[in-house]
VEXDOPA-402725 format. One line per 3 residues: their letters; for each residue z, x, y of C-alpha. Coordinates in nm, 4 decimals, padded with zeros to 6 digits. Example, Ala and Ser with C-alpha at 12.3 -4.5 7.8 and 13.67 -1.06 7.14 Angstrom:
// VEXDOPA-402725
as> 00.7800,01.2300,-00.4500; 00.7140,01.3670,-00.1060
This chain:
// VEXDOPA-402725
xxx> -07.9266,02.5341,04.3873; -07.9520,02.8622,04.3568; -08.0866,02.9610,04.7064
xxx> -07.7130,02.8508,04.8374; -07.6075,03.1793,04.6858; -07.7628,03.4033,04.9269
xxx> -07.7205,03.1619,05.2149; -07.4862,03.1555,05.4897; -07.3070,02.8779,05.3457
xxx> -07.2262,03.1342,05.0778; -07.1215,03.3796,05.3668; -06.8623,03.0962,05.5084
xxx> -06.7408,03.0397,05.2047; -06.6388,03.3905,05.0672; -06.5025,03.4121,05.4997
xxx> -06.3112,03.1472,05.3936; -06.1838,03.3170,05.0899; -06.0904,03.5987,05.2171
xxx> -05.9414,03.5304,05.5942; -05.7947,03.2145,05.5436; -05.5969,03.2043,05.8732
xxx> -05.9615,03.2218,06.0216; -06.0742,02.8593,05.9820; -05.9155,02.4989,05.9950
xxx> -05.9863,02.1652,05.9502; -06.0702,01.8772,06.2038; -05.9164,01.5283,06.1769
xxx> -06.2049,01.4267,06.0231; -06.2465,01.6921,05.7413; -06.4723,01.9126,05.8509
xxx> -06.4317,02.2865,05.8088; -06.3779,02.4446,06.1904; -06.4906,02.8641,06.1441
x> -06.2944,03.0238,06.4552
């Protein structure tokens, strides 16, 4: 899906990408964005 691209979920991602140390993951998996 295309629409993902401009998205937040394409904001967190490239976040992700680029401050690593800003974002860890719960016991269960998911993603936690400090």
């Amino acid at each position: 899906m295309t629409i993902t691209s401009f998205g937040p979920a394409n904001r967190i991602a490239r976040t992700a990408e680029t401050h690593p140390l800003t974002w860890r993951l719960r016991d269960d998996g998911e993603p936690v964005w400090l």
